[in-house]
FIMI-739033 format. One record per residue: y, x, z of N, C-alpha, C in turn; residue in one letter; residue number from 1. Coordinates in steps of 0.02 Angstrom, whole numbers, plus 50000, padded with zeros to 5 digits. Atoms other than C-alpha are relative to their C-alpha. Layout:
N
SITE    n_y    n_x    n_z   ca_y   ca_x   ca_z    c_y    c_x    c_z  rest   nr
SITE      Y      X      Z      Y      X      Z      Y      X      Z     A  NUM
...
This chain:
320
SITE    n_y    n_x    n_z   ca_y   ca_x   ca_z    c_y    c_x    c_z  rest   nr
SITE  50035  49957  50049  46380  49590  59267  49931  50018  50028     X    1
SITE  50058  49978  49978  46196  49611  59287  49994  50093  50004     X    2
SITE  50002  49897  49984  46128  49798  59347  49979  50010  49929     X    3
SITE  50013  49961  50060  46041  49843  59171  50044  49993  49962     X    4
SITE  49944  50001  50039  46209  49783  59087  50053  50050  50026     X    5
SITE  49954  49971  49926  46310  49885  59240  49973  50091  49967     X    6
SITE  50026  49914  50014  46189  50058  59212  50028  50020  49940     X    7
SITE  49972  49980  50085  46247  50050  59011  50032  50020  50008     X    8
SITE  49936  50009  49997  46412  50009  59042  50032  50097  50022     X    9
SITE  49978  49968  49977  46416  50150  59178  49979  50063  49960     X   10
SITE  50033  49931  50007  46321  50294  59095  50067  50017  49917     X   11
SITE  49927  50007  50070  46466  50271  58931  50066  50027  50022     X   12
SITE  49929  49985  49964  46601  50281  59077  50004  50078  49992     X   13
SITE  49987  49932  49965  46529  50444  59144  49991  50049  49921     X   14
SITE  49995  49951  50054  46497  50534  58949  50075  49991  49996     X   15
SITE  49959  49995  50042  46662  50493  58916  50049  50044  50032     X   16
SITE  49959  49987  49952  46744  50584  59068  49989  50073  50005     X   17
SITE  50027  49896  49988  46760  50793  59107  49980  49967  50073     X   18
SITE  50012  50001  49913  46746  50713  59298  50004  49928  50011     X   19
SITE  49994  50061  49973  46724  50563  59394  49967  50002  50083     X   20
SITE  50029  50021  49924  46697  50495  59584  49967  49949  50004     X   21
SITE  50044  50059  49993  46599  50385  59666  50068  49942  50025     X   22
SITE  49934  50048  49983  46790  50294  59731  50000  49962  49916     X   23
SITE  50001  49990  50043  46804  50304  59543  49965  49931  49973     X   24
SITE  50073  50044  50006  46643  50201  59510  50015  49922  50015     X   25
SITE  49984  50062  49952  46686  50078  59647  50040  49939  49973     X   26
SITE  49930  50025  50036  46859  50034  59572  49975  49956  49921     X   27
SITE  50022  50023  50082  46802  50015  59398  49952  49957  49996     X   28
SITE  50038  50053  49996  46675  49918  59431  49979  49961  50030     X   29
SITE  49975  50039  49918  46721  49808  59582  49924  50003  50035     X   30
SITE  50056  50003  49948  46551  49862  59684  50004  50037  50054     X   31
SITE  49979  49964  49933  46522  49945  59847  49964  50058  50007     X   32
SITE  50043  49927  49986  46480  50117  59888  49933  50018  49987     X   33
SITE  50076  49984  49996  46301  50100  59918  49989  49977  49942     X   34
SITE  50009  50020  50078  46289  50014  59742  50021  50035  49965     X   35
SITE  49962  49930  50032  46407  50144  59674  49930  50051  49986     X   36
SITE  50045  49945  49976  46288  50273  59754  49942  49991  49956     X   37
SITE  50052  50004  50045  46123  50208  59685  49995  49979  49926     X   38
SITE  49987  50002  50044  46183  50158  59531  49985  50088  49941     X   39
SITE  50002  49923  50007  46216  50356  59507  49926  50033  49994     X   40
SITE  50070  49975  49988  46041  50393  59559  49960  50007  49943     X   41
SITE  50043  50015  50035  45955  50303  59465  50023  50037  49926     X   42
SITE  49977  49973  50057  46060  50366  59307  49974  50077  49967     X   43
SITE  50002  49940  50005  46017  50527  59362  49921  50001  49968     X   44
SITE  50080  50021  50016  45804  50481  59349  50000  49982  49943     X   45
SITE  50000  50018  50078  45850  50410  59185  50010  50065  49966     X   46
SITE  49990  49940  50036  45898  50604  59129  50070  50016  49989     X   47
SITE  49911  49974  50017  46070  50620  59124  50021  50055  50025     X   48
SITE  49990  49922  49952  46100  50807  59193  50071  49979  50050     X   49
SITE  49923  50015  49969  46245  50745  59314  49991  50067  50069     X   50
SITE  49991  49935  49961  46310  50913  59420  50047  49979  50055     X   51
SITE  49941  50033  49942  46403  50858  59621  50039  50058  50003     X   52
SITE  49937  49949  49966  46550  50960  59674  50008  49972  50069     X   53
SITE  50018  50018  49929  46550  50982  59849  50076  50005  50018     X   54
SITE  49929  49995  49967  46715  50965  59954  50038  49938  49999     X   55
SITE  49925  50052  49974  46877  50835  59992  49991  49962  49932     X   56
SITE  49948  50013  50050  46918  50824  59819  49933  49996  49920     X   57
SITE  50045  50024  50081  46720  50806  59738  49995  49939  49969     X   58
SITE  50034  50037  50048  46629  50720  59632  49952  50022  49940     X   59
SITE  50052  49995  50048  46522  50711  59479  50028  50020  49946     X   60
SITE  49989  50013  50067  46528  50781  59311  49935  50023  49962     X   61
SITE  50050  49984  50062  46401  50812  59149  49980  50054  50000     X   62
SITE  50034  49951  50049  46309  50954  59107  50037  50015  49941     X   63
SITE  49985  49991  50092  46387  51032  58943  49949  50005  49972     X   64
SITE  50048  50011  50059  46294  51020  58802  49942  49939  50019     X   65
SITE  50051  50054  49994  46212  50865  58861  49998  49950  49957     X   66
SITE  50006  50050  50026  46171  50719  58787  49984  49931  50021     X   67
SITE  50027  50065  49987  46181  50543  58811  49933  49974  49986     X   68
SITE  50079  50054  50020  46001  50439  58844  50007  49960  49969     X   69
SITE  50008  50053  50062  45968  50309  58711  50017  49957  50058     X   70
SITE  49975  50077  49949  46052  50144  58794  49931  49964  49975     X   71
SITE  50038  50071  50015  45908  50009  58804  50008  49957  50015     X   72
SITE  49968  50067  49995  45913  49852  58770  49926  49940  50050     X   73
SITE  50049  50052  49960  45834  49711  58892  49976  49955  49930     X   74
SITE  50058  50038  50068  45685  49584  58770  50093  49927  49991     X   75
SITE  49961  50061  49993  45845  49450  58822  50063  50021  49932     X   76
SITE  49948  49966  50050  45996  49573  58743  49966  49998  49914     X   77
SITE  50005  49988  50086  45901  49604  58579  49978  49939  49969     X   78
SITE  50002  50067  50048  45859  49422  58538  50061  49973  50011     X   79
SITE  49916  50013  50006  46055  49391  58574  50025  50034  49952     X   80
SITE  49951  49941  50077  46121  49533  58456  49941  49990  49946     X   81
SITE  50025  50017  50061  45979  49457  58332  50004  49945  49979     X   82
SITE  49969  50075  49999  46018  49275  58330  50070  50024  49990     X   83
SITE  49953  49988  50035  46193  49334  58317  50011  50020  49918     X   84
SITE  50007  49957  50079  46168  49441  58151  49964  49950  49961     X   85
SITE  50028  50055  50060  46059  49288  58100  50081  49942  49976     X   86
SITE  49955  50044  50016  46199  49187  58104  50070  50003  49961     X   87
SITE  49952  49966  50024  46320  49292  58019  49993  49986  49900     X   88
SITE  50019  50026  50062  46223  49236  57857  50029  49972  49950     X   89
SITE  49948  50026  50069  46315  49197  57682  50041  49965  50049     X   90
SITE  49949  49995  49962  46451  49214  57784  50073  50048  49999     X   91
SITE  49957  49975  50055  46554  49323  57661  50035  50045  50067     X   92
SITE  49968  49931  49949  46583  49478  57810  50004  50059  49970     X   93
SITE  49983  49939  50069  46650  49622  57753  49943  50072  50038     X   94
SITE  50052  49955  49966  46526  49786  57770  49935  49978  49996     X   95
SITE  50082  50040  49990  46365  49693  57736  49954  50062  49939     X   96
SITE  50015  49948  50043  46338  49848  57609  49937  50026  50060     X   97
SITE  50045  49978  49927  46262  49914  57801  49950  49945  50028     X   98
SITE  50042  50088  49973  46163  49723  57825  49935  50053  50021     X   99
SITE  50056  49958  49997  46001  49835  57782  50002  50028  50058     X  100
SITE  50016  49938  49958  46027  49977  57884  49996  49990  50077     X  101
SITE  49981  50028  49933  46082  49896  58054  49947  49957  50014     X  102
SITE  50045  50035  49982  45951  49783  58033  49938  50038  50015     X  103
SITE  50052  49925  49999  45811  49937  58012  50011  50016  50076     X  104
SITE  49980  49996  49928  45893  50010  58166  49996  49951  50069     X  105
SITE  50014  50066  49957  45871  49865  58254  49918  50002  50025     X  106
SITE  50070  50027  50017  45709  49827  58225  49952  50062  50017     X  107
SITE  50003  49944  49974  45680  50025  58252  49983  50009  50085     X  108
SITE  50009  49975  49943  45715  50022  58420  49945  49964  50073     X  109
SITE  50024  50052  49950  45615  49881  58502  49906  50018  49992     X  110
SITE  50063  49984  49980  45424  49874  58537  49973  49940  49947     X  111
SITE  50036  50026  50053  45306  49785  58405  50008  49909  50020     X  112
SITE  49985  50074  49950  45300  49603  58522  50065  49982  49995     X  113
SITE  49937  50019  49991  45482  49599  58521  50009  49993  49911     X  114
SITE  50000  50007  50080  45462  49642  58329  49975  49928  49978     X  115
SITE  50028  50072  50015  45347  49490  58310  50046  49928  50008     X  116
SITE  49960  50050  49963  45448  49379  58413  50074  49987  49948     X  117
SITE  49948  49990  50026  45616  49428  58292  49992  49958  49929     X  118
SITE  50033  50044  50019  45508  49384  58152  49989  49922  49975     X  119
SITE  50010  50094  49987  45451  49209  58213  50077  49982  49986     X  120
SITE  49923  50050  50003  45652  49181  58242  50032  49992  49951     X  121
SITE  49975  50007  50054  45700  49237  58076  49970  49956  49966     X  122
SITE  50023  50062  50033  45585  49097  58000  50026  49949  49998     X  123
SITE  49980  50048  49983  45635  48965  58084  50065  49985  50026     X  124
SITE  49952  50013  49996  45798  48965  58144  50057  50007  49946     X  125
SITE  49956  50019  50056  45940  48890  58028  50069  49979  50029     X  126
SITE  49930  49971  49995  46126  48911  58056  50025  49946  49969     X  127
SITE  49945  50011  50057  46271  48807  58006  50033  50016  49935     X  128
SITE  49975  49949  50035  46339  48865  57862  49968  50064  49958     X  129
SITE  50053  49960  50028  46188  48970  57809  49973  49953  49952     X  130
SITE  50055  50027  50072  46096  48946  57650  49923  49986  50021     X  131
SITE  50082  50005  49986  45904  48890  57681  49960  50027  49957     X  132
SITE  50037  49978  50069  45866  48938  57508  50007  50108  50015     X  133
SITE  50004  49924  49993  45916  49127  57564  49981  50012  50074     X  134
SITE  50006  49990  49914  45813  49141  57746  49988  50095  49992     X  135
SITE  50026  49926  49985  45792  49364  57709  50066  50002  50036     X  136
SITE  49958  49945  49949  45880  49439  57839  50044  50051  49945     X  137
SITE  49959  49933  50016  45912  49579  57737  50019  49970  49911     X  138
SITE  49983  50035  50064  45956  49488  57552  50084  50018  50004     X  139
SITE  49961  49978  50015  46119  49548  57517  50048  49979  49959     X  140
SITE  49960  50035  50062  46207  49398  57423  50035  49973  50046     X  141
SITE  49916  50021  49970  46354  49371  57542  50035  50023  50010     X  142
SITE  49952  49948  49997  46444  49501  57501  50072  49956  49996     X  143
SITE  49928  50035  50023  46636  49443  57521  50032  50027  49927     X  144
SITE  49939  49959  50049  46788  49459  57404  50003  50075  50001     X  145
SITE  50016  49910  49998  46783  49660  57342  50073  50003  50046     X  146
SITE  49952  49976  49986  46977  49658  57398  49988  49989  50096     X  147
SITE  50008  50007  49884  46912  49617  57605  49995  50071  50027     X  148
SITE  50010  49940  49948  46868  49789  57645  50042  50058  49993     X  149
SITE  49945  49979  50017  47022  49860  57567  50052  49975  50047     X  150
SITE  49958  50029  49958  47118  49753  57651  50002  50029  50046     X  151
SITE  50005  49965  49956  47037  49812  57806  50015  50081  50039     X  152
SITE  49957  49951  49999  47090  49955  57794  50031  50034  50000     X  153
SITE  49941  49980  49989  47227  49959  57763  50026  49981  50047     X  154
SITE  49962  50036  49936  47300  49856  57907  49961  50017  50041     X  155
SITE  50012  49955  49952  47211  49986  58020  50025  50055  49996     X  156
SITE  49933  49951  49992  47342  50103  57962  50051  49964  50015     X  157
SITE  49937  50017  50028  47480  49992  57929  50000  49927  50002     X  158
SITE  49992  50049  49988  47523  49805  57967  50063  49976  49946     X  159
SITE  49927  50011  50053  47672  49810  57845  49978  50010  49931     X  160
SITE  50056  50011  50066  47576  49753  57667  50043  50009  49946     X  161
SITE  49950  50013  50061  47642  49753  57476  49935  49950  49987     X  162
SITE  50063  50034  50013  47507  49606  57425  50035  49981  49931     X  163
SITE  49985  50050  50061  47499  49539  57247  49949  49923  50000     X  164
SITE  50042  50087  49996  47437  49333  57240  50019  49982  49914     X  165
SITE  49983  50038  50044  47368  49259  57103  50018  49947  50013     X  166
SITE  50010  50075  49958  47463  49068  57112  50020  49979  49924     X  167
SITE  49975  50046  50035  47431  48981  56983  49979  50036  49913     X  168
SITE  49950  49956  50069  47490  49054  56781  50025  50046  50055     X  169
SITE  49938  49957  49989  47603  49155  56881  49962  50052  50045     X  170
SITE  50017  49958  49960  47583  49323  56984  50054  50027  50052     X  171
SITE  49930  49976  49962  47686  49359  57128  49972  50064  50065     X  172
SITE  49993  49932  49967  47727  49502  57244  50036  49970  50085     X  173
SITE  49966  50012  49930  47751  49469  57438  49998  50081  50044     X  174
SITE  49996  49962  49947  47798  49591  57561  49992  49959  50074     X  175
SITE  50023  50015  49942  47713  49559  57717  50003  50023  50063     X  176
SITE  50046  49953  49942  47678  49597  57908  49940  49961  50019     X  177
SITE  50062  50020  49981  47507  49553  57945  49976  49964  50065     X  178
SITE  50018  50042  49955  47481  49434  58063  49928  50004  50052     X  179
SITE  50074  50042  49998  47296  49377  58067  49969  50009  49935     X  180
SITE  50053  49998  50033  47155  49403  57963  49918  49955  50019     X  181
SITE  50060  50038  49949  47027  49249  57994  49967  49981  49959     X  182
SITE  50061  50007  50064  46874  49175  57903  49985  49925  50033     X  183
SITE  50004  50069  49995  46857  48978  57892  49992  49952  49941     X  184
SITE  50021  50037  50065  46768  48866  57795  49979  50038  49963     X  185
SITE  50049  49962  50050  46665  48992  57704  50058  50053  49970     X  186
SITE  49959  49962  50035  46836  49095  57646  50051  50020  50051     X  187
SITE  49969  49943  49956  46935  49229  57707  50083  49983  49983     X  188
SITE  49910  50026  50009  47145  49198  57741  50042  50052  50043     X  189
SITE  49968  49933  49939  47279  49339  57786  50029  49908  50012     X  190
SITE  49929  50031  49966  47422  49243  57904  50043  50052  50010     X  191
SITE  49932  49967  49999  47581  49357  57875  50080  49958  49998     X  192
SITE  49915  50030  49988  47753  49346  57888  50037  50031  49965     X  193
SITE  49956  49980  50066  47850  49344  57723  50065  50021  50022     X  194
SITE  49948  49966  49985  47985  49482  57747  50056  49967  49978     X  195
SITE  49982  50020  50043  48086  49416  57612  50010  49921  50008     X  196
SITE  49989  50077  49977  48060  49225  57646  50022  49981  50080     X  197
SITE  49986  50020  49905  48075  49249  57848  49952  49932  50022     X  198
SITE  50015  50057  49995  47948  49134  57854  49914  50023  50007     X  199
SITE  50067  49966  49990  47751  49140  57920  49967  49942  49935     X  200
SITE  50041  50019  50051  47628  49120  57756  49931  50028  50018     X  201
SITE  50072  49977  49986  47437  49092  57737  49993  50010  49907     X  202
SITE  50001  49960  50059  47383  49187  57583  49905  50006  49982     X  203
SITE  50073  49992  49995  47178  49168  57530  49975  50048  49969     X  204
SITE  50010  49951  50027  47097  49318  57504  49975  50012  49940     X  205
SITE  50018  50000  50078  47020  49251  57348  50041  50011  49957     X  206
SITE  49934  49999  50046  47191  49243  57268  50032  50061  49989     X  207
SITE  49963  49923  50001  47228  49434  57308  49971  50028  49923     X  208
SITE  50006  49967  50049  47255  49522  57149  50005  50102  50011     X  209
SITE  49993  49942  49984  47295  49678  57234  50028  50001  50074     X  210
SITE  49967  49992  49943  47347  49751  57398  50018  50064  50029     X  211
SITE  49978  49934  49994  47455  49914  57453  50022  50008  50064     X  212
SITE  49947  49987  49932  47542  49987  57603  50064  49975  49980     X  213
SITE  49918  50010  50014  47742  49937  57595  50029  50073  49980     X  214
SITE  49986  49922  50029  47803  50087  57514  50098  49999  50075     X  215
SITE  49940  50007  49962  47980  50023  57607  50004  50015  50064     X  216
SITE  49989  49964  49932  48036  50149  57745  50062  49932  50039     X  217
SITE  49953  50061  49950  48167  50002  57814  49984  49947  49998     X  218
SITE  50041  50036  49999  48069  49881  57903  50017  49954  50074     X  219
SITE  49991  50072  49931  48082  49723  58033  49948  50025  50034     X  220
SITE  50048  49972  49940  48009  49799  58190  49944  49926  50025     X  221
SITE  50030  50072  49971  47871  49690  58272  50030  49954  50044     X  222
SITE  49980  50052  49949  47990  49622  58401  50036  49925  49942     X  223
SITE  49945  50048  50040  48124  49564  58260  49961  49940  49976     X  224
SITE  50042  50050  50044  47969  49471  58175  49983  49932  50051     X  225
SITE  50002  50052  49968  47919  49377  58331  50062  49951  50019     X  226
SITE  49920  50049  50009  48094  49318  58367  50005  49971  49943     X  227
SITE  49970  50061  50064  48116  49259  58205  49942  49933  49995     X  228
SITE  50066  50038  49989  47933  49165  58224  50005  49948  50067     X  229
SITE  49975  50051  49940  47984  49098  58401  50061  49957  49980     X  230
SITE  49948  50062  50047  48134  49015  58314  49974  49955  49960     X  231
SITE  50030  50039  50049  48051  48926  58188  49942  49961  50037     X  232
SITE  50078  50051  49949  47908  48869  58318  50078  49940  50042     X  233
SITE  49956  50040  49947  48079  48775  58422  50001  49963  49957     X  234
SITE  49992  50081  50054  48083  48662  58252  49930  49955  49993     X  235
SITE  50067  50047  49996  47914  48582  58286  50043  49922  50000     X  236
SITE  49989  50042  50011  47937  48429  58269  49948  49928  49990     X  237
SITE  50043  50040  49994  47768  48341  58255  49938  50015  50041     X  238
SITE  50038  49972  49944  47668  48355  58432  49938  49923  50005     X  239
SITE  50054  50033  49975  47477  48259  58438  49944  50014  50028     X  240
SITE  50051  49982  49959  47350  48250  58559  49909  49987  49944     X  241
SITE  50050  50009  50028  47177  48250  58486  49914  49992  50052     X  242
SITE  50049  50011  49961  47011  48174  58556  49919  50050  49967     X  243
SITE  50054  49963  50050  46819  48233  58501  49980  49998  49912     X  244
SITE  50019  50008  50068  46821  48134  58333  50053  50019  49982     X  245
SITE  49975  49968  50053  46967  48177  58280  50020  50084  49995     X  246
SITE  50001  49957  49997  46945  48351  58332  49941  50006  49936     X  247
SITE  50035  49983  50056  46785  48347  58210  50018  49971  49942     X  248
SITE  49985  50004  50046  46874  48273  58083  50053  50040  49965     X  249
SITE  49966  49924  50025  47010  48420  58092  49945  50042  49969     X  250
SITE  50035  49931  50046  46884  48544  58061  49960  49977  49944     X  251
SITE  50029  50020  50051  46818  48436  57910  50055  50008  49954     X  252
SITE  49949  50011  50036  46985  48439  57833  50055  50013  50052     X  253
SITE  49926  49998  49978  47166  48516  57879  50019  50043  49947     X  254
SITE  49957  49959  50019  47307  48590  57793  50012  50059  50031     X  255
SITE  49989  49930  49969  47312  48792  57802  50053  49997  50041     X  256
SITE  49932  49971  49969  47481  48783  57886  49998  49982  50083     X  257
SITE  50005  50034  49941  47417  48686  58035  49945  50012  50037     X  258
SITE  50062  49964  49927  47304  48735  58202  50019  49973  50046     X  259
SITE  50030  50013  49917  47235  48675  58371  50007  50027  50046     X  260
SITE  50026  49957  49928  47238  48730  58540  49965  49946  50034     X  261
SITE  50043  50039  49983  47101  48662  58623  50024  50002  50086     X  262
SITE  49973  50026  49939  47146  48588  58801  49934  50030  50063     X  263
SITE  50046  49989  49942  46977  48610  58903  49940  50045  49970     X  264
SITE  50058  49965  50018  46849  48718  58901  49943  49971  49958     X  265
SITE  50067  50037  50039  46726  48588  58822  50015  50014  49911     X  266
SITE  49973  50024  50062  46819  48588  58673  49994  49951  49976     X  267
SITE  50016  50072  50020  46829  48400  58661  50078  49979  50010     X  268
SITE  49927  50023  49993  47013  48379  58691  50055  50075  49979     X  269
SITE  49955  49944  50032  47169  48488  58569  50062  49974  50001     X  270
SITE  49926  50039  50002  47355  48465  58557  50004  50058  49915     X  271
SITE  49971  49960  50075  47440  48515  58378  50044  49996  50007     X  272
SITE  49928  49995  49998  47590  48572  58370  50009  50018  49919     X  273
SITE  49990  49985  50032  47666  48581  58217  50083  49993  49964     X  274
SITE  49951  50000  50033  47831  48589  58088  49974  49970  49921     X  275
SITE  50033  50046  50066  47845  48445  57940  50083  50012  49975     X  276
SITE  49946  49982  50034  47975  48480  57836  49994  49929  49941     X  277
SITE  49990  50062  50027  48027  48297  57789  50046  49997  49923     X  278
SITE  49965  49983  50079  48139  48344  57635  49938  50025  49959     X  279
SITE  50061  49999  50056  47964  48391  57543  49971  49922  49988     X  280
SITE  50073  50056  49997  47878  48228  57488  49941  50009  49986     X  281
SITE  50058  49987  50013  47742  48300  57437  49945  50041  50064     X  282
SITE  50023  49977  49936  47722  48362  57605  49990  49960  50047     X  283
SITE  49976  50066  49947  47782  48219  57697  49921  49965  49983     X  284
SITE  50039  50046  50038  47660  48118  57579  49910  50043  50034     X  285
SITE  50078  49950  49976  47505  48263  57619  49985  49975  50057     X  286
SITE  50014  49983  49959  47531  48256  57788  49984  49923  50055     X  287
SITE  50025  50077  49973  47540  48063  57813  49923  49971  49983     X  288
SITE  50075  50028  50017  47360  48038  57731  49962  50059  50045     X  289
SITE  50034  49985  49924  47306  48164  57846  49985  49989  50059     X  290
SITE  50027  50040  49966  47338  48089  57976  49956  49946  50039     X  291
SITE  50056  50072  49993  47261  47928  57937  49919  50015  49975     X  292
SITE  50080  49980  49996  47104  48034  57903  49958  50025  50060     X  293
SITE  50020  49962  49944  47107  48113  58074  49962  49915  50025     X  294
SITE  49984  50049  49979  47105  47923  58124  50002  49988  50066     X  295
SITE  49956  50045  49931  47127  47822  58294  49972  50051  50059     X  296
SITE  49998  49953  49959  47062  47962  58388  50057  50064  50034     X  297
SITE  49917  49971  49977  47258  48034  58440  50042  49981  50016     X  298
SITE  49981  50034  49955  47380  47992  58542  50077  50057  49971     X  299
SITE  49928  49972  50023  47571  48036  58470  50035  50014  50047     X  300
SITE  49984  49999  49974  47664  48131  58552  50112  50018  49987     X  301
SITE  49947  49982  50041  47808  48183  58438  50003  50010  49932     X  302
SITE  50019  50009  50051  47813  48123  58268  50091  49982  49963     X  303
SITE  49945  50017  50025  47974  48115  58133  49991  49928  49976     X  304
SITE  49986  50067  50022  48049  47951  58091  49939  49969  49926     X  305
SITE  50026  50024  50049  48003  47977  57927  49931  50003  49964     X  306
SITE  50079  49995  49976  47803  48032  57968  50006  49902  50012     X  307
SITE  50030  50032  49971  47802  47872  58053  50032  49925  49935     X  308
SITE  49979  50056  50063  47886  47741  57889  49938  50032  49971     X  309
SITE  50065  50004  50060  47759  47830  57793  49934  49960  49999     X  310
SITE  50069  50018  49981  47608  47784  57884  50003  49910  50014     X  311
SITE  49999  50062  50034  47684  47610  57902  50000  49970  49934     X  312
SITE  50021  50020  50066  47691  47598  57732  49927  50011  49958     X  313
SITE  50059  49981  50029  47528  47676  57691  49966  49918  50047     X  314
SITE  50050  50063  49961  47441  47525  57833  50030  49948  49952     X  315
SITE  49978  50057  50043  47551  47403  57743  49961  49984  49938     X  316
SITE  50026  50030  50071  47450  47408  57567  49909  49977  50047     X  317
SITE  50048  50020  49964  47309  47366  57682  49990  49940  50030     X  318
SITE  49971  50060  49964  47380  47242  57779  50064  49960  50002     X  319
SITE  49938  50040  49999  47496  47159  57693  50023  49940  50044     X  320
């Protein structure tokens, strides 16, 4: 951790504390005494009213009624947390009601040169996944689905959902526990675990017609849910390794039900684990032209019989 990331860090520790030591210091932030020590110092020159207690058993605490110094940010930090926020762009995040204001604040706290410089970057730099036709920072047309920030808050009380899905003509009612809440491919997806089905479902937030707490006081604790989730992972049944192309041809195309773990830090090598439920053909049938889209970039490591007739039969009208 660099020292002007270290001073932040530490001056956050010490508001948040009635007391603290310099052992204290040490610990928490694996440095050594004399770094401890001047660390402190300097904190103190920055304005922080910090008061010693003398004896065995001192240390440091605050001033009452003090106030934290404005944290500043190094010219490096605020073109990182602005390149971030650029890139966040029609990117359907929930809270962008605040895009404006955070950006103001931003832009508030820095020196005119750094302003300029922010500027230049918002011109020219262009994002994946960003619109070119919308380069304002502050433009306000990626607001998500209205039901995202509902959502959100509810499953910061409560992980145990009543959701209504539109599918289709039809309207249905799941009782949920909330898994995951992730954003891919331009659209937002819970991952819960259908009470009722015993079974983990992805649900797109576009499709939410509504969403409540579980009114139902008798409820599958979080352990019962993982157990029942670790069971259903022992029926895998179709295990492949994946190289760089057909890692970029996953993220061009996969079925919601299926995910990666990426093997090395490069992210150029994934294994998939997954469950094919061969009594569907329409699954069987999905999941065999997937395959042959990932193409010769994978290396099988556990595939059903009847995965592997399909895909001979699919090469067969090819090569008769």
């Amino acid at each position: 951790m660099k020292k002007v990331e270290r001073i932040n860090v530490i001056m956050r520790y010490i508001n948040n504390r009635a007391h603290f030591t310099i052992s204290e210091i040490m610990q928490e932030f694996t440095v050594s005494r004399s770094t401890a020590i001047r660390d402190i110092r300097e904190i103190e020159s920055m304005g922080m009213p910090l008061v010693a207690e003398v004896g065995r058993a001192g240390g440091y605490f605050v001033m009452n009624n003090s106030v934290l110094p404005a944290v500043r940010f190094t010219d490096t930090e605020v073109k990182a947390l602005f390149i971030a926020f650029m890139a966040t762009r029609n990117n359907q995040l929930p809270y962008l009601q605040s895009r404006q204001s955070l950006a103001e604040k931003l832009l508030g706290l820095i020196s005119e040169n750094q302003q300029d410089d922010l500027v230049l970057l918002n011109q020219l730099l262009l994002f994946e996944g960003t619109n070119p036709a919308n380069p304002d920072l502050l433009d306000l047309s990626d607001l998500p689905h209205p039901m995202l920030e509902k959502l959100i808050q509810l499953l910061l009380m409560d992980r145990h959902l009543l959701i209504t899905v539109n599918e289709g003509k039809d309207v249905k009612c799941y009782q949920i526990y909330l898994l995951h809440l992730y954003h891919e491919k331009g659209f937002w997806f819970i991952e819960g675990f259908d009470v009722k089905g015993e079974q983990r479902r992805i649900f797109p937030v576009d499709h939410l017609a509504d969403v409540q707490l579980d009114p139902v006081k008798k409820r599958l604790n979080k352990k019962r849910i993982v157990e029942q989730l670790s069971k259903q992972e022992e029926a895998i049944n179709l295990v492949i390794e994946l190289g760089p192309q057909a890692i970029a041809q996953f993220k061009k195309h996969h079925p919601l039900t299926v995910s990666i773990s990426y093997t090395n830090p490069f992210q150029t090598t994934a294994i998939l684990k997954t469950f094919i439920n061969v009594q569907h053909p329409e699954e069987l049938s999905e999941i065999t032209n997937w395959l042959l889209f990932l193409g010769e970039d994978i290396k099988v490591k556990e595939m059903p019989e009847q995965v592997v007739e399909g895909l001979q039969k699919r090469l067969s009208l090819f090569f008769p």
